[in-house]
N, CA, C and O atoms as a GROMACS GRO file, in nm:
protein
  468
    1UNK      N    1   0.083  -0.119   0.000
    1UNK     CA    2   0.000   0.000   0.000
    1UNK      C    3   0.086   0.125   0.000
    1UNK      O    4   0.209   0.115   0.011
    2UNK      N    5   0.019   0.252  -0.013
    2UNK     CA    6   0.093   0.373  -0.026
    2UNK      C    7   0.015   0.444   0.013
    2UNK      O    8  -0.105   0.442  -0.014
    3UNK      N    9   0.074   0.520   0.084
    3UNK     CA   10   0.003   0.594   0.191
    3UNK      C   11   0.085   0.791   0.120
    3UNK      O   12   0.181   0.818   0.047
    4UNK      N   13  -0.004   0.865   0.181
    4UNK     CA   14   0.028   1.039   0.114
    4UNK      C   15  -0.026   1.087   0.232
    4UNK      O   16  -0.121   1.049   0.300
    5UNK      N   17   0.079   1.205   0.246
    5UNK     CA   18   0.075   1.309   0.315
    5UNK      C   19   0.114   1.379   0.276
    5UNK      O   20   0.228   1.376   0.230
    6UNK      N   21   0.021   1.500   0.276
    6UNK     CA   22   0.019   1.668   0.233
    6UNK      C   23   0.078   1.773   0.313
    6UNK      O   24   0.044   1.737   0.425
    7UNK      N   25   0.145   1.880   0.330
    7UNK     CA   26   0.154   1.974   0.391
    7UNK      C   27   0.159   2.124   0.307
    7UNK      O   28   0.155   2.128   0.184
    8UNK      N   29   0.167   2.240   0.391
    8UNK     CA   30   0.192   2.364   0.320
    8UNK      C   31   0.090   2.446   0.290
    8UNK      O   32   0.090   2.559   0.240
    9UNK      N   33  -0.019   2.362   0.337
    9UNK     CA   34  -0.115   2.470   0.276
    9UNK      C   35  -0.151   2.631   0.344
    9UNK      O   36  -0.055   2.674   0.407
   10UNK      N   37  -0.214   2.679   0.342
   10UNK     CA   38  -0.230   2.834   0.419
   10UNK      C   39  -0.316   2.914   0.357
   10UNK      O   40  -0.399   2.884   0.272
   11UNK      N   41  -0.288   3.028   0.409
   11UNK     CA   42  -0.374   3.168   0.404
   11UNK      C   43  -0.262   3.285   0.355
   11UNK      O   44  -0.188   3.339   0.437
   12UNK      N   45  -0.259   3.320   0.198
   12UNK     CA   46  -0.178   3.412   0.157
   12UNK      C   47  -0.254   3.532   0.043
   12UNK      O   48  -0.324   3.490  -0.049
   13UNK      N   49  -0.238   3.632   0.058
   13UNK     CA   50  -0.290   3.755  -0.005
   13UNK      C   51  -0.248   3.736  -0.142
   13UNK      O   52  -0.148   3.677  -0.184
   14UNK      N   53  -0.381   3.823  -0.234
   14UNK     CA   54  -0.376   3.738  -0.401
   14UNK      C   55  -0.204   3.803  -0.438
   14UNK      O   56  -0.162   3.897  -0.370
   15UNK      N   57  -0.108   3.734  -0.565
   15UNK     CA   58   0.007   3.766  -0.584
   15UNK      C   59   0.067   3.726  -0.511
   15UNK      O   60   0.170   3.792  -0.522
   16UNK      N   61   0.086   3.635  -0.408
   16UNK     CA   62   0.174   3.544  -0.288
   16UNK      C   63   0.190   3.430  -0.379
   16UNK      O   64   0.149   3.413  -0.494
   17UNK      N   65   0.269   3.344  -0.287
   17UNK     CA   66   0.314   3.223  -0.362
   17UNK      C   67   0.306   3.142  -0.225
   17UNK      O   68   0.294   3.196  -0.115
   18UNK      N   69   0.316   3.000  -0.248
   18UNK     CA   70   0.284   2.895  -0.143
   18UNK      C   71   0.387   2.734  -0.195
   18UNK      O   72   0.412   2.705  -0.312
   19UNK      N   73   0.410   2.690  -0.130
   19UNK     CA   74   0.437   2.558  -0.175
   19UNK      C   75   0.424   2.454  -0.088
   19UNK      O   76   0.464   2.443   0.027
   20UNK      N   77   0.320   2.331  -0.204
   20UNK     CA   78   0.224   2.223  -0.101
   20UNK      C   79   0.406   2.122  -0.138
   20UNK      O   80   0.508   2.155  -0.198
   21UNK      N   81   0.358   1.977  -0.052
   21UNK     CA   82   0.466   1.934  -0.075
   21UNK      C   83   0.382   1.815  -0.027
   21UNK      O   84   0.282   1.835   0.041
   22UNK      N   85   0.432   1.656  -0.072
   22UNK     CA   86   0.345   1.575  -0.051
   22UNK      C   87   0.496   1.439  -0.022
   22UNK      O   88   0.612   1.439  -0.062
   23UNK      N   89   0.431   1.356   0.048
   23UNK     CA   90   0.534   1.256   0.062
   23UNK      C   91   0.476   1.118   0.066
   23UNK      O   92   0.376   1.089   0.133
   24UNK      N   93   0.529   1.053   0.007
   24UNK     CA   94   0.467   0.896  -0.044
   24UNK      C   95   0.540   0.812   0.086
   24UNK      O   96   0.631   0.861   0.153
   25UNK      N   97   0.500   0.716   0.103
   25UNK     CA   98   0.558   0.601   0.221
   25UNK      C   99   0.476   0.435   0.167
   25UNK      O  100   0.392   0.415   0.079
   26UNK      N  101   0.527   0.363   0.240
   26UNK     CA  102   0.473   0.217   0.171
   26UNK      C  103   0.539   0.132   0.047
   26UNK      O  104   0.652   0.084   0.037
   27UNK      N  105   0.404   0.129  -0.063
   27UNK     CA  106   0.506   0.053  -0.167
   27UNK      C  107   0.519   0.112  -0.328
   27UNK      O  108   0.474   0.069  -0.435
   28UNK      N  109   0.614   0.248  -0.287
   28UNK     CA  110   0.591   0.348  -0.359
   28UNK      C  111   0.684   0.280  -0.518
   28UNK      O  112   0.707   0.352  -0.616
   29UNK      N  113   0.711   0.178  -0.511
   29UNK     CA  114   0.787   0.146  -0.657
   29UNK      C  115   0.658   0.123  -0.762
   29UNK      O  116   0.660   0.135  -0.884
   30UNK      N  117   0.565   0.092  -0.691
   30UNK     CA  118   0.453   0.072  -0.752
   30UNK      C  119   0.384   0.172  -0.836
   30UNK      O  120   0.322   0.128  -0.933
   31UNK      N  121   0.387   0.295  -0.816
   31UNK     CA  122   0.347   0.450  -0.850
   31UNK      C  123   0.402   0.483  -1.015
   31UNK      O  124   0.520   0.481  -1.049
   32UNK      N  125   0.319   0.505  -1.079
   32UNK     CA  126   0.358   0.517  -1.171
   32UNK      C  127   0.358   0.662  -1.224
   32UNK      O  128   0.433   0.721  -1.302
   33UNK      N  129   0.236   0.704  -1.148
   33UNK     CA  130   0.252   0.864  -1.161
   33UNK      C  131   0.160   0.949  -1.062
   33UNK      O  132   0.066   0.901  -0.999
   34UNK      N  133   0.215   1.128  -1.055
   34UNK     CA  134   0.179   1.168  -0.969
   34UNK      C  135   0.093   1.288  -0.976
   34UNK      O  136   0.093   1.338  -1.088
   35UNK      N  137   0.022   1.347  -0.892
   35UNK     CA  138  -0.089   1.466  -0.937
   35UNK      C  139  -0.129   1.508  -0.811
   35UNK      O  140  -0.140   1.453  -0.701
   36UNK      N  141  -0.155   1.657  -0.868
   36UNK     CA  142  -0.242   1.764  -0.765
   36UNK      C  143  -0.382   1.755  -0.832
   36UNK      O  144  -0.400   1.729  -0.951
   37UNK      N  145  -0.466   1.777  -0.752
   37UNK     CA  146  -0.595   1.809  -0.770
   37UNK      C  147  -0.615   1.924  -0.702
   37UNK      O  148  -0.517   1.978  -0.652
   38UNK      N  149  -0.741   1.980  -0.689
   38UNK     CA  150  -0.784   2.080  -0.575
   38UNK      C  151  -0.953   2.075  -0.600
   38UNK      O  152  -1.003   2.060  -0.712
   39UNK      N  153  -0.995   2.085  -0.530
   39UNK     CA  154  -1.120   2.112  -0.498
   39UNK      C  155  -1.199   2.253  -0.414
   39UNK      O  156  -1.169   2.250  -0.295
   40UNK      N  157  -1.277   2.355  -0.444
   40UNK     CA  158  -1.322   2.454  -0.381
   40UNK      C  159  -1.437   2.405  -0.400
   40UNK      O  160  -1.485   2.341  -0.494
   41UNK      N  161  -1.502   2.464  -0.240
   41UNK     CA  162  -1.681   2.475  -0.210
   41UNK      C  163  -1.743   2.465  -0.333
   41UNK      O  164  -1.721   2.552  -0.417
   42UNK      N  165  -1.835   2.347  -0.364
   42UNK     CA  166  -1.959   2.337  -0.440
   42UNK      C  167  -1.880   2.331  -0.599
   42UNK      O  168  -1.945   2.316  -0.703
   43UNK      N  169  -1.782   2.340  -0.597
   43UNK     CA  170  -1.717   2.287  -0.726
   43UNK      C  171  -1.677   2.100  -0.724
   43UNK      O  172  -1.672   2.023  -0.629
   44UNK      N  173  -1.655   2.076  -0.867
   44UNK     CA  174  -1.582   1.970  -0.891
   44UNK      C  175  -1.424   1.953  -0.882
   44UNK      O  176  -1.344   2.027  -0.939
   45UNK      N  177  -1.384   1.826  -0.787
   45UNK     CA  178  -1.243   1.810  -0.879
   45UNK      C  179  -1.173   1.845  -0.921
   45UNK      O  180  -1.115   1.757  -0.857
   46UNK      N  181  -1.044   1.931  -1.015
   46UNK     CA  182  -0.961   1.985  -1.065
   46UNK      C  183  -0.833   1.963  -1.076
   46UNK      O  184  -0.747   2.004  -0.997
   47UNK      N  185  -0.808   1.866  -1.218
   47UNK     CA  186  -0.670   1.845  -1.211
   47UNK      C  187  -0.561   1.929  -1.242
   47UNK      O  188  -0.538   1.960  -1.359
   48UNK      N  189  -0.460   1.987  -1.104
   48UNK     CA  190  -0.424   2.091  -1.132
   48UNK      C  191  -0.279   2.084  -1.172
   48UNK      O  192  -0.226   2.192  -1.198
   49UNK      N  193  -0.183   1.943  -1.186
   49UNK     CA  194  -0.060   1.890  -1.211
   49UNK      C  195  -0.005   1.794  -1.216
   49UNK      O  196  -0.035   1.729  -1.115
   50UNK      N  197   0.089   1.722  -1.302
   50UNK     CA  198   0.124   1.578  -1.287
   50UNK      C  199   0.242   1.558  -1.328
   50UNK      O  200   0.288   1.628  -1.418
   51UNK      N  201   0.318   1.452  -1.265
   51UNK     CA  202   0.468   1.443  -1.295
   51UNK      C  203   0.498   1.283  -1.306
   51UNK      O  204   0.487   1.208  -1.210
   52UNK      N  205   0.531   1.248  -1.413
   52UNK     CA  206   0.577   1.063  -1.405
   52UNK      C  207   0.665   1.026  -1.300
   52UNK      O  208   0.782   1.058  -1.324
   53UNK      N  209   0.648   0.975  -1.200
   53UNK     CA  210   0.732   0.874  -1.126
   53UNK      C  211   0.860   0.898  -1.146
   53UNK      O  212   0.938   0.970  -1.084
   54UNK      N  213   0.880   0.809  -1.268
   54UNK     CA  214   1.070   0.753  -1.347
   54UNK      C  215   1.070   0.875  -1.376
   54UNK      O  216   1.128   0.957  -1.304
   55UNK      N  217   1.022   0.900  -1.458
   55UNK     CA  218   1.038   0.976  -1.579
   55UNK      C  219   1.040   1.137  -1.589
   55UNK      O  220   1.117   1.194  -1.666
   56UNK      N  221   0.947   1.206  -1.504
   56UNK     CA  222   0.947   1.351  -1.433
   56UNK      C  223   0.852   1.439  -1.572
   56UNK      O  224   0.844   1.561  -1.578
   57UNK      N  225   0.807   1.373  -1.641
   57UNK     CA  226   0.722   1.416  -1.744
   57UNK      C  227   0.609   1.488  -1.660
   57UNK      O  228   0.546   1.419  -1.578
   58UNK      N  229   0.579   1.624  -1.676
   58UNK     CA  230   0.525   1.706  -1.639
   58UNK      C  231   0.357   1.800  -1.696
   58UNK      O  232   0.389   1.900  -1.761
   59UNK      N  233   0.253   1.791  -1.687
   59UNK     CA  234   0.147   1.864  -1.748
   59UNK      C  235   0.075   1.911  -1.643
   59UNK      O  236   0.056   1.853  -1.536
   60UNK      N  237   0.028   2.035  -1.683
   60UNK     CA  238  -0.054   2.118  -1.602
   60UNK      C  239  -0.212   2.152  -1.632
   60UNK      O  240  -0.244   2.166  -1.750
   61UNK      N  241  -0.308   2.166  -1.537
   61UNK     CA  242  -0.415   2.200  -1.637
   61UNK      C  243  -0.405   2.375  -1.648
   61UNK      O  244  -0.330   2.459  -1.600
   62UNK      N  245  -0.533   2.378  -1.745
   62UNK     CA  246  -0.525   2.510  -1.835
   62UNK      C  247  -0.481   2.631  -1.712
   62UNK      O  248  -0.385   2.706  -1.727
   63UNK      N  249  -0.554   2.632  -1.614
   63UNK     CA  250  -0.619   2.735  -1.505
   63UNK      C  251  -0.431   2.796  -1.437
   63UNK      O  252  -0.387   2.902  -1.393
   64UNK      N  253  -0.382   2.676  -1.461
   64UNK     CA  254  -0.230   2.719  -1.375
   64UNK      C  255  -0.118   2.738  -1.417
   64UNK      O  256  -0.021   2.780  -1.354
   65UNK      N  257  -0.125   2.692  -1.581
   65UNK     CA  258   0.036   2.709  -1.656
   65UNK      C  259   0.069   2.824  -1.596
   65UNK      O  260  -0.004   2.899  -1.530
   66UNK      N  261   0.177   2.834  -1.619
   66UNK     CA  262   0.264   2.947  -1.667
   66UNK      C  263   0.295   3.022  -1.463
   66UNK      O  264   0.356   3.123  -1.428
   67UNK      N  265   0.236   2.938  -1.394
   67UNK     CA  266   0.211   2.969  -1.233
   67UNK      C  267   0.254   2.884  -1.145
   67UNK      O  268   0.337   2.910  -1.057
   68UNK      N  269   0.194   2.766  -1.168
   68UNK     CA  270   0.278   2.661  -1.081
   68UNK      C  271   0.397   2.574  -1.135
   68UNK      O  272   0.449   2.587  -1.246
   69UNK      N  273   0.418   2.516  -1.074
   69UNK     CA  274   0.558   2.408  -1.128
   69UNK      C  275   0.550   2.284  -1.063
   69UNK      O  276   0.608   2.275  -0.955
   70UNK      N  277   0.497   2.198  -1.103
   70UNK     CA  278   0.533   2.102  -1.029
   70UNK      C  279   0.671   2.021  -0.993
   70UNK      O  280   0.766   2.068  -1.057
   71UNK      N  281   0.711   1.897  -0.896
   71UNK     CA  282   0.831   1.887  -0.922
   71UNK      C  283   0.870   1.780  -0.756
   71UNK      O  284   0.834   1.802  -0.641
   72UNK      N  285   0.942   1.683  -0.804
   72UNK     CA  286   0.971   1.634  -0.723
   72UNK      C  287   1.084   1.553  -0.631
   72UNK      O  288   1.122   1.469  -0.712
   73UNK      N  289   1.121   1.541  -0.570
   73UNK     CA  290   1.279   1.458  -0.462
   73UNK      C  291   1.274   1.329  -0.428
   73UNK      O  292   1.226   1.283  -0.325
   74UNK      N  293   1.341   1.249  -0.547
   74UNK     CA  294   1.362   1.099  -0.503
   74UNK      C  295   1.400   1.049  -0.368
   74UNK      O  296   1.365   0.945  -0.312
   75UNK      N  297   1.494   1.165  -0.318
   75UNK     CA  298   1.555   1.108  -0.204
   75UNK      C  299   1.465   1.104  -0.119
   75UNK      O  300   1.456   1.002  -0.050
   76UNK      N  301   1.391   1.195  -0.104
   76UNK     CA  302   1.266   1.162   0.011
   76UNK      C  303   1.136   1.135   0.006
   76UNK      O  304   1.063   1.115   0.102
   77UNK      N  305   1.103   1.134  -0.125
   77UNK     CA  306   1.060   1.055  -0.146
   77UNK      C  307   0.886   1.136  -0.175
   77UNK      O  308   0.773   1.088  -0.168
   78UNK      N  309   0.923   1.241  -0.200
   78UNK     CA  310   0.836   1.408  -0.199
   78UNK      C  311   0.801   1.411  -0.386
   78UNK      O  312   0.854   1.361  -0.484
   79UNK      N  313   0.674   1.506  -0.361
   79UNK     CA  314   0.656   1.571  -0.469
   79UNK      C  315   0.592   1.711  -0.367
   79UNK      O  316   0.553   1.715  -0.250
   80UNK      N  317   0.606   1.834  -0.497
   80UNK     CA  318   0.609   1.941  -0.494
   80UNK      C  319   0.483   2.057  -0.539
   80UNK      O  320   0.436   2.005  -0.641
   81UNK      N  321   0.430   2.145  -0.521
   81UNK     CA  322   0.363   2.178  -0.616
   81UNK      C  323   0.399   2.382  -0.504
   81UNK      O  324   0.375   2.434  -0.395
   82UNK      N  325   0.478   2.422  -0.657
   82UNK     CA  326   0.516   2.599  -0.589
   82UNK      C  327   0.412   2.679  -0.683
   82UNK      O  328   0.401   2.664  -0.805
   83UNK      N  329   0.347   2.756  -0.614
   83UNK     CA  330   0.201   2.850  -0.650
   83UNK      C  331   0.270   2.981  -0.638
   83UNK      O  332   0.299   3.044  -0.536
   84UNK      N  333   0.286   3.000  -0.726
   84UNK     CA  334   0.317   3.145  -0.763
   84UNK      C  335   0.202   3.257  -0.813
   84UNK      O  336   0.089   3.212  -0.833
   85UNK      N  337   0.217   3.355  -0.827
   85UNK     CA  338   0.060   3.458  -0.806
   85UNK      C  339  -0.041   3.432  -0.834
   85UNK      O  340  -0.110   3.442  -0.936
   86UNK      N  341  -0.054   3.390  -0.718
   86UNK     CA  342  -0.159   3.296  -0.665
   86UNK      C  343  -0.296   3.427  -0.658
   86UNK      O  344  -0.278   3.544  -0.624
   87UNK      N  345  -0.415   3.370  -0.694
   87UNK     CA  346  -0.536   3.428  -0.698
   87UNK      C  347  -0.670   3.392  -0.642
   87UNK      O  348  -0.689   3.271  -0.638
   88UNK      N  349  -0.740   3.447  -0.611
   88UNK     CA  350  -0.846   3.414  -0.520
   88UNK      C  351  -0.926   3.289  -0.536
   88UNK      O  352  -0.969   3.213  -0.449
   89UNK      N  353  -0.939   3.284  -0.717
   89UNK     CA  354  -0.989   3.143  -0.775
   89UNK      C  355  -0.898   3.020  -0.756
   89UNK      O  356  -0.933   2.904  -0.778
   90UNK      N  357  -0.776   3.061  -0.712
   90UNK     CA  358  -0.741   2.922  -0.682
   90UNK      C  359  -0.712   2.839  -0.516
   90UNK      O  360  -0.626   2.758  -0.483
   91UNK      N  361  -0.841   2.910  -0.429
   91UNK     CA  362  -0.837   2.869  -0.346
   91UNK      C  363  -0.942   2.734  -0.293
   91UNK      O  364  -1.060   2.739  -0.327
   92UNK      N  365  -0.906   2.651  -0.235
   92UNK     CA  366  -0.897   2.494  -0.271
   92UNK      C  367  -0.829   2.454  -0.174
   92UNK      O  368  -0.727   2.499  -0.122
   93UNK      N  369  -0.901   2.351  -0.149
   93UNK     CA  370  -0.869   2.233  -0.084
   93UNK      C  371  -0.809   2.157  -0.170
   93UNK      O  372  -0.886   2.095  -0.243
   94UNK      N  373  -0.617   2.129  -0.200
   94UNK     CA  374  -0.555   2.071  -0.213
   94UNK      C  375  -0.498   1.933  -0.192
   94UNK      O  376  -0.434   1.901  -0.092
   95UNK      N  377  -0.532   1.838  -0.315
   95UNK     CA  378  -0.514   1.676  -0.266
   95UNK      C  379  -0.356   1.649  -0.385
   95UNK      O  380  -0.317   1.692  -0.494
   96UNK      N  381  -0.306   1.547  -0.274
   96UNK     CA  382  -0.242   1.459  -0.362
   96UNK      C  383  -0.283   1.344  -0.401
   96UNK      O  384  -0.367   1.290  -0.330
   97UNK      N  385  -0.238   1.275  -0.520
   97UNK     CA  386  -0.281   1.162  -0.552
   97UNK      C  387  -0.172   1.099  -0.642
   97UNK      O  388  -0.118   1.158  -0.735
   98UNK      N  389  -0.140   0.940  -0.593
   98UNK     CA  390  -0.117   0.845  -0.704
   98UNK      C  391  -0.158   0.762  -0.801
   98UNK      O  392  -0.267   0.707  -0.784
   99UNK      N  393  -0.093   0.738  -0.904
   99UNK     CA  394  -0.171   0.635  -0.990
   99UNK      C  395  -0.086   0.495  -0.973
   99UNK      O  396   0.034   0.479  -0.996
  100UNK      N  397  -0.145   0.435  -0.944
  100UNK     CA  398  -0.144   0.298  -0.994
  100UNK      C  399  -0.153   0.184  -1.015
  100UNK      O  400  -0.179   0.092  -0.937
  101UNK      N  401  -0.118   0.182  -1.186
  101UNK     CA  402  -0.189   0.053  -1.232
  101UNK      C  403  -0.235  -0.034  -1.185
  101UNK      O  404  -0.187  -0.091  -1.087
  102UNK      N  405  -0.340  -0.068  -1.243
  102UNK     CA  406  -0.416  -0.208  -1.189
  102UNK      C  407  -0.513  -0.193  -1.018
  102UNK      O  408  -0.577  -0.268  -0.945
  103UNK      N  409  -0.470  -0.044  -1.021
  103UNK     CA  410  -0.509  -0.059  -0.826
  103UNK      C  411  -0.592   0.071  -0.820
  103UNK      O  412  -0.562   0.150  -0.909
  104UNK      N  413  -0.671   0.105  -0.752
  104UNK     CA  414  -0.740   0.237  -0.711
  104UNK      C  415  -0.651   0.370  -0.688
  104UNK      O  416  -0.541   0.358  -0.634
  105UNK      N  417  -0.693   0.486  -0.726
  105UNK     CA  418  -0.582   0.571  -0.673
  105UNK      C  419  -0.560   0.560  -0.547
  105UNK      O  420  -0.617   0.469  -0.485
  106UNK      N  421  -0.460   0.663  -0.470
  106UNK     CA  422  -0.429   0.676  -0.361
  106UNK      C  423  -0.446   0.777  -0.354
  106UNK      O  424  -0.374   0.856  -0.416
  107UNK      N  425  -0.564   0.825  -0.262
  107UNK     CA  426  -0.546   0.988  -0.175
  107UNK      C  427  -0.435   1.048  -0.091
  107UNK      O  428  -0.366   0.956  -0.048
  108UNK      N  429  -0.392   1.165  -0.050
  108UNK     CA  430  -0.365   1.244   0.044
  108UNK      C  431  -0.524   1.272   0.124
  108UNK      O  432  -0.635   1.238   0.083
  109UNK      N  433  -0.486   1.347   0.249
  109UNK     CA  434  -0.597   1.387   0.362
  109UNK      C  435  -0.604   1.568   0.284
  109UNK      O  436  -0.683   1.642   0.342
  110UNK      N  437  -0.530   1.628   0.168
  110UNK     CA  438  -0.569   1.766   0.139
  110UNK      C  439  -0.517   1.815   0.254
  110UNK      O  440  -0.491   1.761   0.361
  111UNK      N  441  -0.501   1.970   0.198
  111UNK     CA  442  -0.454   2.098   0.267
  111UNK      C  443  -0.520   2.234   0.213
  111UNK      O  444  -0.486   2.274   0.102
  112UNK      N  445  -0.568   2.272   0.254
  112UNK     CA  446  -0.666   2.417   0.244
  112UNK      C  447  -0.564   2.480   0.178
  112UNK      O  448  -0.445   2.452   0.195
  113UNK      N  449  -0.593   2.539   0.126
  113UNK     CA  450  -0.494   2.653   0.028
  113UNK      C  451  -0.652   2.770   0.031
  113UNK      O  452  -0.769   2.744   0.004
  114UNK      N  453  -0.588   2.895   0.072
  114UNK     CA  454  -0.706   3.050   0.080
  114UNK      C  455  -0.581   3.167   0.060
  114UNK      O  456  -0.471   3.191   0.111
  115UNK      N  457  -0.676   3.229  -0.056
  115UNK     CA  458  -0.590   3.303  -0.134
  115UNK      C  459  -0.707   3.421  -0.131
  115UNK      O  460  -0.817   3.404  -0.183
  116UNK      N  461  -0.673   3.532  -0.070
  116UNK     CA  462  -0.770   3.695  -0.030
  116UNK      C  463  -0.732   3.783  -0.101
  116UNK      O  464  -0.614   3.791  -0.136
  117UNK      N  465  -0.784   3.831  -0.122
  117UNK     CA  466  -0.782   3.974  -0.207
  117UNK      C  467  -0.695   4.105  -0.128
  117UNK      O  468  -0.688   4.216  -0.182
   0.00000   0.00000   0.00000
Protein backbone atom coordinates (compact mmCIF):
# COMPACT_ATOMS: atom_id res chain seq x y z
CA UNK A 1 0.00 0.00 0.00
CA UNK A 2 0.93 3.73 -0.26
CA UNK A 3 0.03 5.94 1.91
CA UNK A 4 0.28 10.39 1.14
CA UNK A 5 0.75 13.09 3.15
CA UNK A 6 0.19 16.67 2.33
CA UNK A 7 1.54 19.73 3.91
CA UNK A 8 1.92 23.64 3.20
CA UNK A 9 -1.15 24.70 2.76
CA UNK A 10 -2.30 28.34 4.19
CA UNK A 11 -3.74 31.68 4.04
CA UNK A 12 -1.78 34.12 1.57
CA UNK A 13 -2.90 37.55 -0.05
CA UNK A 14 -3.76 37.38 -4.01
CA UNK A 15 0.07 37.66 -5.84
CA UNK A 16 1.74 35.44 -2.88
CA UNK A 17 3.13 32.23 -3.62
CA UNK A 18 2.84 28.95 -1.42
CA UNK A 19 4.37 25.58 -1.75
CA UNK A 20 2.25 22.23 -1.01
CA UNK A 21 4.66 19.34 -0.75
CA UNK A 22 3.45 15.75 -0.51
CA UNK A 23 5.34 12.56 0.62
CA UNK A 24 4.67 8.96 -0.44
CA UNK A 25 5.58 6.01 2.21
CA UNK A 26 4.73 2.17 1.71
CA UNK A 27 5.06 0.53 -1.67
CA UNK A 28 5.91 3.48 -3.59
CA UNK A 29 7.87 1.46 -6.57
CA UNK A 30 4.53 0.72 -7.52
CA UNK A 31 3.47 4.50 -8.50
CA UNK A 32 3.58 5.17 -11.71
CA UNK A 33 2.52 8.64 -11.61
CA UNK A 34 1.79 11.68 -9.69
CA UNK A 35 -0.89 14.67 -9.37
CA UNK A 36 -2.42 17.64 -7.65
CA UNK A 37 -5.95 18.09 -7.70
CA UNK A 38 -7.84 20.80 -5.75
CA UNK A 39 -11.20 21.12 -4.98
CA UNK A 40 -13.22 24.54 -3.81
CA UNK A 41 -16.81 24.75 -2.10
CA UNK A 42 -19.59 23.37 -4.40
CA UNK A 43 -17.17 22.87 -7.26
CA UNK A 44 -15.82 19.70 -8.91
CA UNK A 45 -12.43 18.10 -8.79
CA UNK A 46 -9.61 19.85 -10.65
CA UNK A 47 -6.70 18.45 -12.11
CA UNK A 48 -4.24 20.91 -11.31
CA UNK A 49 -0.60 18.90 -12.11
CA UNK A 50 1.24 15.78 -12.87
CA UNK A 51 4.68 14.43 -12.95
CA UNK A 52 5.77 10.63 -14.05
CA UNK A 53 7.32 8.74 -11.26
CA UNK A 54 10.70 7.53 -13.47
CA UNK A 55 10.38 9.76 -15.79
CA UNK A 56 9.47 13.51 -14.33
CA UNK A 57 7.22 14.16 -17.44
CA UNK A 58 5.25 17.06 -16.39
CA UNK A 59 1.47 18.64 -17.48
CA UNK A 60 -0.54 21.18 -16.02
CA UNK A 61 -4.15 22.00 -16.37
CA UNK A 62 -5.25 25.10 -18.35
CA UNK A 63 -6.19 27.35 -15.05
CA UNK A 64 -2.30 27.19 -13.75
CA UNK A 65 0.36 27.09 -16.56
CA UNK A 66 2.64 29.47 -16.67
CA UNK A 67 2.11 29.69 -12.33
CA UNK A 68 2.78 26.61 -10.81
CA UNK A 69 5.58 24.08 -11.28
CA UNK A 70 5.33 21.02 -10.29
CA UNK A 71 8.31 18.87 -9.22
CA UNK A 72 9.71 16.34 -7.23
CA UNK A 73 12.79 14.58 -4.61
CA UNK A 74 13.62 10.99 -5.03
CA UNK A 75 15.55 11.08 -2.04
CA UNK A 76 12.66 11.62 0.11
CA UNK A 77 10.60 10.55 -1.46
CA UNK A 78 8.36 14.08 -1.99
CA UNK A 79 6.56 15.71 -4.69
CA UNK A 80 6.09 19.41 -4.94
CA UNK A 81 3.63 21.78 -6.16
CA UNK A 82 5.15 25.99 -5.89
CA UNK A 83 2.01 28.49 -6.50
CA UNK A 84 3.17 31.45 -7.63
CA UNK A 85 0.60 34.58 -8.06
CA UNK A 86 -1.59 32.96 -6.65
CA UNK A 87 -5.36 34.28 -6.98
CA UNK A 88 -8.46 34.14 -5.20
CA UNK A 89 -9.90 31.43 -7.75
CA UNK A 90 -7.41 29.22 -6.82
CA UNK A 91 -8.37 28.69 -3.46
CA UNK A 92 -8.97 24.94 -2.71
CA UNK A 93 -8.69 22.33 -0.84
CA UNK A 94 -5.55 20.71 -2.13
CA UNK A 95 -5.14 16.76 -2.66
CA UNK A 96 -2.42 14.59 -3.62
CA UNK A 97 -2.81 11.62 -5.52
CA UNK A 98 -1.17 8.45 -7.04
CA UNK A 99 -1.71 6.35 -9.90
CA UNK A 100 -1.44 2.98 -9.94
CA UNK A 101 -1.89 0.52 -12.32
CA UNK A 102 -4.16 -2.08 -11.89
CA UNK A 103 -5.09 -0.59 -8.26
CA UNK A 104 -7.40 2.37 -7.11
CA UNK A 105 -5.82 5.71 -6.73
CA UNK A 106 -4.29 6.76 -3.61
CA UNK A 107 -5.46 9.88 -1.75
CA UNK A 108 -3.65 12.44 0.44
CA UNK A 109 -5.97 13.87 3.62
CA UNK A 110 -5.69 17.66 1.39
CA UNK A 111 -4.54 20.98 2.67
CA UNK A 112 -6.66 24.17 2.44
CA UNK A 113 -4.94 26.53 0.28
CA UNK A 114 -7.06 30.50 0.80
CA UNK A 115 -5.90 33.03 -1.34
CA UNK A 116 -7.70 36.95 -0.30
CA UNK A 117 -7.82 39.74 -2.07
Amino acid sequence: QVQLVESGGGSVQAGGSLRLSCVASGQIFSIQRMHWFRQAPGKEREFVAGIGWSDANRDYGDSVKGRFTISKEDTRRAMYLEMNSLKPEDTAVYYCNAYIPGAPGVWGQGTQVTVSL
